[in-house]
N, C-alpha and C positions, 0 to 999 in steps of 0.2 A: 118189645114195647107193647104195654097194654093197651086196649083199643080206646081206652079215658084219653091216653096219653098222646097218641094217633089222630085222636080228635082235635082234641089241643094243638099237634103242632101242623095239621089241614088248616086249622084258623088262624094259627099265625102267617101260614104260609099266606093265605086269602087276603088279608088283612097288609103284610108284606107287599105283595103282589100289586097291587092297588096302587099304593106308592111310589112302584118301582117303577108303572108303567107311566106316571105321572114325571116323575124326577128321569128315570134313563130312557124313556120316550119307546119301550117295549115292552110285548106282552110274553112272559114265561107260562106258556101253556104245558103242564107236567102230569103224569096222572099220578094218582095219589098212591100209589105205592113207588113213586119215584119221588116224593118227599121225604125229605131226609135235614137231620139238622144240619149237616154240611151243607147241604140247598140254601138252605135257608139264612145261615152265617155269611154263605160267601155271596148271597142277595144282598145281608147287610152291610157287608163290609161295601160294597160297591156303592148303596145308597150312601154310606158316613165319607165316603173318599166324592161321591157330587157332591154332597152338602158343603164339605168342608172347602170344593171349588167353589161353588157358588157363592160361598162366604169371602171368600177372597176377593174374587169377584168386585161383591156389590161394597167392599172396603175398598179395594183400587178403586172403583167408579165414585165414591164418594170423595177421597181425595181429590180427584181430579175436579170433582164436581168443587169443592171446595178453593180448590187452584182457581178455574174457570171464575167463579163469585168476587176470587180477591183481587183477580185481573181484569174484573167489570168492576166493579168497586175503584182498580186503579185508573181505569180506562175512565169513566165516569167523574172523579176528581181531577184528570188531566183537564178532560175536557172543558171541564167548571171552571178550571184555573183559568186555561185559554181564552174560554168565554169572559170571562170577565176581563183578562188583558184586553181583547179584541175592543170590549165598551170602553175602557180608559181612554184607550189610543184612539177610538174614535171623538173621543171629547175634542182633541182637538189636530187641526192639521198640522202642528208643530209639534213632534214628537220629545222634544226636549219638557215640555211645557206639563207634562205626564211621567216623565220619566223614574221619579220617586214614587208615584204609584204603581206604577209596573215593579220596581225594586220590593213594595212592600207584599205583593204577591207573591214573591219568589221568596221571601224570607217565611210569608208565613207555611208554605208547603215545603221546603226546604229548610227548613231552621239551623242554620249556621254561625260561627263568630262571624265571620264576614260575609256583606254578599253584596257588590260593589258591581254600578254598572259602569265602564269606561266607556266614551266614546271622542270621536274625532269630527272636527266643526273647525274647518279654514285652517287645520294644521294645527291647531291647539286643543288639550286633554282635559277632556269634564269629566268630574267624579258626581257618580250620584249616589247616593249610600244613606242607610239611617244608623249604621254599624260603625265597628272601625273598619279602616282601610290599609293600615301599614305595611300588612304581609302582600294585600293585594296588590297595592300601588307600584310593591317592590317587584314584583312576578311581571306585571304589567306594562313595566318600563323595559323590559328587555324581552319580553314578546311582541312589542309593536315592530321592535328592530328586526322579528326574526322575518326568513324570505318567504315563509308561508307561515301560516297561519290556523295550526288546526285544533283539533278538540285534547284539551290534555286532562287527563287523569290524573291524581296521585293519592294512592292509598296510605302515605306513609304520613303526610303534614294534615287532615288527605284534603285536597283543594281540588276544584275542578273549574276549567277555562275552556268559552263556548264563545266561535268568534262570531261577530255582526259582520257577514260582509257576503259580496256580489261576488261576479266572475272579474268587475272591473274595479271595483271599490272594497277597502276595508273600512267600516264604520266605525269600528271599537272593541269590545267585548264582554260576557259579563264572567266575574268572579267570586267562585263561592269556598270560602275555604273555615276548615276546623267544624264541622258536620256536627250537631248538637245532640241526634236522634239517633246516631249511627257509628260503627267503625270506618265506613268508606259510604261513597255518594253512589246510588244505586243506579239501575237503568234507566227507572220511574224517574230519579233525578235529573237525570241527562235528556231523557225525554223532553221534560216539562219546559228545563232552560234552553235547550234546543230550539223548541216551539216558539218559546218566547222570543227570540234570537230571531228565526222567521219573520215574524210577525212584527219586529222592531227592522227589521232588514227593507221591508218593503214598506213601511212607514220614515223609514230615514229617504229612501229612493223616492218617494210620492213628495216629501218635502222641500227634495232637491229641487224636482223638475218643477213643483207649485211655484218657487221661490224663482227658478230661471222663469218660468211663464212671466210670473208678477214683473220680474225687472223687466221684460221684453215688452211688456202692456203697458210698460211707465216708459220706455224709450219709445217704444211706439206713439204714445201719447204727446209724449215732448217734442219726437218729430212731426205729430199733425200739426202742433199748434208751432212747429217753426215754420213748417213748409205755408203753414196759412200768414205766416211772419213775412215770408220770402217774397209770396207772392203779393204781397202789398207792396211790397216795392218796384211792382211793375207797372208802370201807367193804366191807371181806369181809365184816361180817356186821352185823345188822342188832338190836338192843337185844331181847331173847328174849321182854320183858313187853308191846310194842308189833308190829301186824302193820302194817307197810311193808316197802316198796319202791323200789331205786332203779338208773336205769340212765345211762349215758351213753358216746354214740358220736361219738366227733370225724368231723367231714367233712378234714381230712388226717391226719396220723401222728398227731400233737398239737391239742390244741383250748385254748382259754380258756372252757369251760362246768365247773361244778365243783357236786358237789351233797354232801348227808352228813345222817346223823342216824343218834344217841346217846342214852344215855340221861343226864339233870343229877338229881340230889336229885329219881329217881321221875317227875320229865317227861317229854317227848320231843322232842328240841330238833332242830329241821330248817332246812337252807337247802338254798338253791338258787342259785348264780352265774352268770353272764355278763359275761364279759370284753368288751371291746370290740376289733374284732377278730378274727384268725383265727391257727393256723398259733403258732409256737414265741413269738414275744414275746407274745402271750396268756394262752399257755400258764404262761410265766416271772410273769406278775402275776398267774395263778390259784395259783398255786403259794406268793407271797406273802401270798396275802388268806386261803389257805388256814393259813398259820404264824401272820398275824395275829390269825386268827380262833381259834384253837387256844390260842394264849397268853394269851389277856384273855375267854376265855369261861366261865372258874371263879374270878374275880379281882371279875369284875363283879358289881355287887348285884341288876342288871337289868338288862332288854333292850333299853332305852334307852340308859344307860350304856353297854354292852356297844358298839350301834349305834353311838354317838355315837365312843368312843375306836377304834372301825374306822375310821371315815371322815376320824378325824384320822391314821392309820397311814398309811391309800391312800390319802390325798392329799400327805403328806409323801413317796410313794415313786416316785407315777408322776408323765410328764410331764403337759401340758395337756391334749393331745389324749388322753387315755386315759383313762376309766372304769371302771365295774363295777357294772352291776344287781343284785340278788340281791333274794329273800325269804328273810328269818331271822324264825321261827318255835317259838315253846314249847306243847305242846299238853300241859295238866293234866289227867289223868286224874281229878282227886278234884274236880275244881271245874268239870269239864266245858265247858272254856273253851279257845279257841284265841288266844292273844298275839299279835302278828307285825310286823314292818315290811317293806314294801314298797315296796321303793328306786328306782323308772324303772324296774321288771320286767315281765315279760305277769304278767295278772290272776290270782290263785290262784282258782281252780275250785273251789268246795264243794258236792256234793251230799246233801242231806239229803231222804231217803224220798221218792226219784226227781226233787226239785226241786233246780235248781241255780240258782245266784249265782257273780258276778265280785267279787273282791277287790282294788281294784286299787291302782295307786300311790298312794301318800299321801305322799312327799318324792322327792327328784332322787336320781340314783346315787350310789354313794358315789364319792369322789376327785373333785369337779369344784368341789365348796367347800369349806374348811375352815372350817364357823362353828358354835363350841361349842351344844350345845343343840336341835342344827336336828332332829333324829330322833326322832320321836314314835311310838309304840304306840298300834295298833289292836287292841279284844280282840274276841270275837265267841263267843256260846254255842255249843257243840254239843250230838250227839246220839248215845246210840253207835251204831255203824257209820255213822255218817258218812264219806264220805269227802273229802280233802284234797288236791289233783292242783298241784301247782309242776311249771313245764317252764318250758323258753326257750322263743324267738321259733323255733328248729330247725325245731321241730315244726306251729305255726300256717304258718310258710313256706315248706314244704316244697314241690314243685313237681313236678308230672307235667312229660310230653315236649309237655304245650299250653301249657306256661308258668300254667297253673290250681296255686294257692296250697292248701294244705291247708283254712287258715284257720281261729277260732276257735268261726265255729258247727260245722262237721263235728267239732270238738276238743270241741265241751258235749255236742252228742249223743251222740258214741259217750258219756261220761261217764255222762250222764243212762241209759245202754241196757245198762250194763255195770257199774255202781254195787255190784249184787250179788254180785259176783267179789271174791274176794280179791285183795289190792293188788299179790300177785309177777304173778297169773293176768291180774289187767286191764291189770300193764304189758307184759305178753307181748304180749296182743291189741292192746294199743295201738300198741305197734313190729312188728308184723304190716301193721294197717291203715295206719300212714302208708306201710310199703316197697309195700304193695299200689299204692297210691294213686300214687305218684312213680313204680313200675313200673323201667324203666330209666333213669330222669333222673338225670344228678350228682347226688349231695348236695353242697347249698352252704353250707351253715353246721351248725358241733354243732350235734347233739339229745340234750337231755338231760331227766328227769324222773323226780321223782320223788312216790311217789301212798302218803298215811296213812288208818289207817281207826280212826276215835276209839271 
């Protein structure tokens, strides 16, 4: 090799070299009589075998980079789609009322012959569609029969079925079939209506429970203004020549306990009701016994009579199973005498100068037989300031958090302890001592009573 030529290939080597150290990340320190064009071919061969990794390389990364764009890009359109189901659905709280807009979303990212939402509303099938529906309807009717309910593919018609439903409910489902854009409905596809499916799943369940609230806020309502019904049927005031009292608090909005006393030709005529029973159809037979009792109670010659033509009223009105306790009572001020029937009721209470007595039943309730004659009067003398205590069962079974009953000796004592109180003042203390007593327990049944003093 001549030294022209030597020179020549130190500069390619140099030149080489530079490169090498740049791309295979070392340095070929060589002296220059160990340059040789072998040195220097199998430098280049090394650098042409990185380049042509490196070219691989930055092609694989651009693929993927390109993957990555069209999977934000899809990611990006799901989202838009979503977002904008989410604005429909929020237009209103009744998801039906939107439900062709949400449809027209899904057709336009989806473009299908068919793409039909089913859903279920009190056991009957809405269609919502701007499409046809025939293939769908047909798929549809024997998926609702199937025992579960999952996501179905088919590549061949090729249709795809995405259900609306809970752990505890199935809503419906939607159906997209005959793919416009495509051989078969993709992931991005199943995605979307999946999504959508979501987001109609917890718009059907937000509907439901709106819809229970609403009815329970309009029964609620309808019971304030019965129970504000009820209680007008209870005396505002009380006969001005007679000192009684009388109270009564339903255990729900409405009760069947009913009490009253008036004055007849200078008496003092009192009852005291018990419905059998709780809650509004109680309430509706207290309500009756109260009109019955009202109509034939200055018609009658007596409190037999009176008794007798009630119990043929409430037995011509209610069914079998239904009843009505009561003590109906006329207390004569001139003859010092207390009348009464006591129909299957708790014992009327009398305390007379600190001793007390049970009055108790002396015939069945009224409404449970219709036989003329059956209701008989008991009379009994008084004293004045005697007093006179009618209540329901409310109050003897009333119940603390031990499941312990009020019962009717704690009901004679306080009586017998507090005898001396006027009748508004003892029934204060009385509904005092039972809430004491019960504390924070339910109340499970009306309490009602009421207390005279002869």
């Amino acid at each position: 090799m001549s030294l022209q030529e030597n020179d020549k290939l130190k500069k390619l080597y140099r030149l080489i070299s530079k490169h090498y150290k740049q791309i295979i990340g070392k340095n070929v320190d060589l002296d220059s009589d160990e340059v040789t064009v072998e040195t220097i071919a199998n430098m280049f061969e090394r650098l042409m075998s990185s380049v042509q990794k490196y070219r691989q390389e930055i092609e694989d990364t651009s693929l993927m980079m390109e993957a990555n764009l069209e999977e934000i890009s899809n990611t990006y359109d799901l989202l838009s789609s979503l977002l904008e189901i989410t604005d429909v659905l929020s237009k209103s709280v009744n998801p039906f009322d939107v439900a062709e807009e949400v449809i027209d979303i899904i057709q336009s990212n989806v473009p299908s012959e068919e793409v039909v939402l089913f859903t279920l509303e009190n056991g009957k099938v809405k269609e919502f569609s701007k499409t046809g529906t025939k293939t769908s309807r047909a798929f549809f009717n024997s998926y609702m029969l199937s025992a579960s309910h999952k996501v179905v593919l088919d590549e061949k018609i090729p249709l795809m079925a995405i259900p609306i439903e809970s752990k505890d409910e199935f809503y419906g489902a939607f159906l997209c079939v005959g793919k416009k854009n495509g051989p078969f409905y993709s992931a991005a596809d199943r995605k979307l209506v999946e999504s959508a499916a979501k987001q109609l799943r917890i718009a059907f369940s937000n509907y439901k429970y709106f819809k229970m609230e609403l009815k329970r806020a309009t029964i609620q309502k309808e019971l304030s203004i019965a129970y504000d019904i009820q209680q007008s049927l209870f005396p505002k005031v009380f006969p001005k020549n007679f000192d009684v009292a009388g109270v009564s608090i339903p255990a729900h909005d409405v009760g069947g306990d009913y009490y009253d006393a008036f004055e007849l030709d200078g008496k003092l005529f009192i009852t005291v009701a018990d419905v059998s029973g709780k809650g509004v159809p109680a309430a509706i037979i207290m309500s009756s016994f109260r009109s019955y009792l009202k109509g034939i109670v200055r018609s009658s010659k007596n409190l037999e009579e009176l008794s007798n033509s009630l119990n043929h009223l409430i037995s011509s009105d209610i069914s079998e199973d239904r009843f009505v306790t009561a003590v109906i009572g006329i207390f004569d001020p001139k003859s010092q005498t207390f009348e009464y029937v006591n129909a299957g009721h708790d014992p009327i209470i009398h305390v007379s100068e600190k001793k007390s007595r049970f009055l108790g039943s002396n015939v069945i309730p009224f409404g449970i037989m219709d036989t003329p004659g059956m209701y008989k009067t008991e009379r009994i003398s008084v004293k004045p300031n005697d007093m006179l205590i009618v209540y329901t069962d409310g109050i003897a079974e009333a119940r603390n958090l031990n499941e312990e009953e009020y019962g009717l000796d704690r009901l004679i004592e306080f009586a017998k302890n507090f005898s001396d109180l006027s009748p508004h003042d003892m029934l204060d203390m009385l509904m005092k001592n039972v809430a004491d007593f019960s504390h924070d327990a339910e109340q499970h049944d009306d309490i009602t009573a009421l207390i005279a003093k002869t």
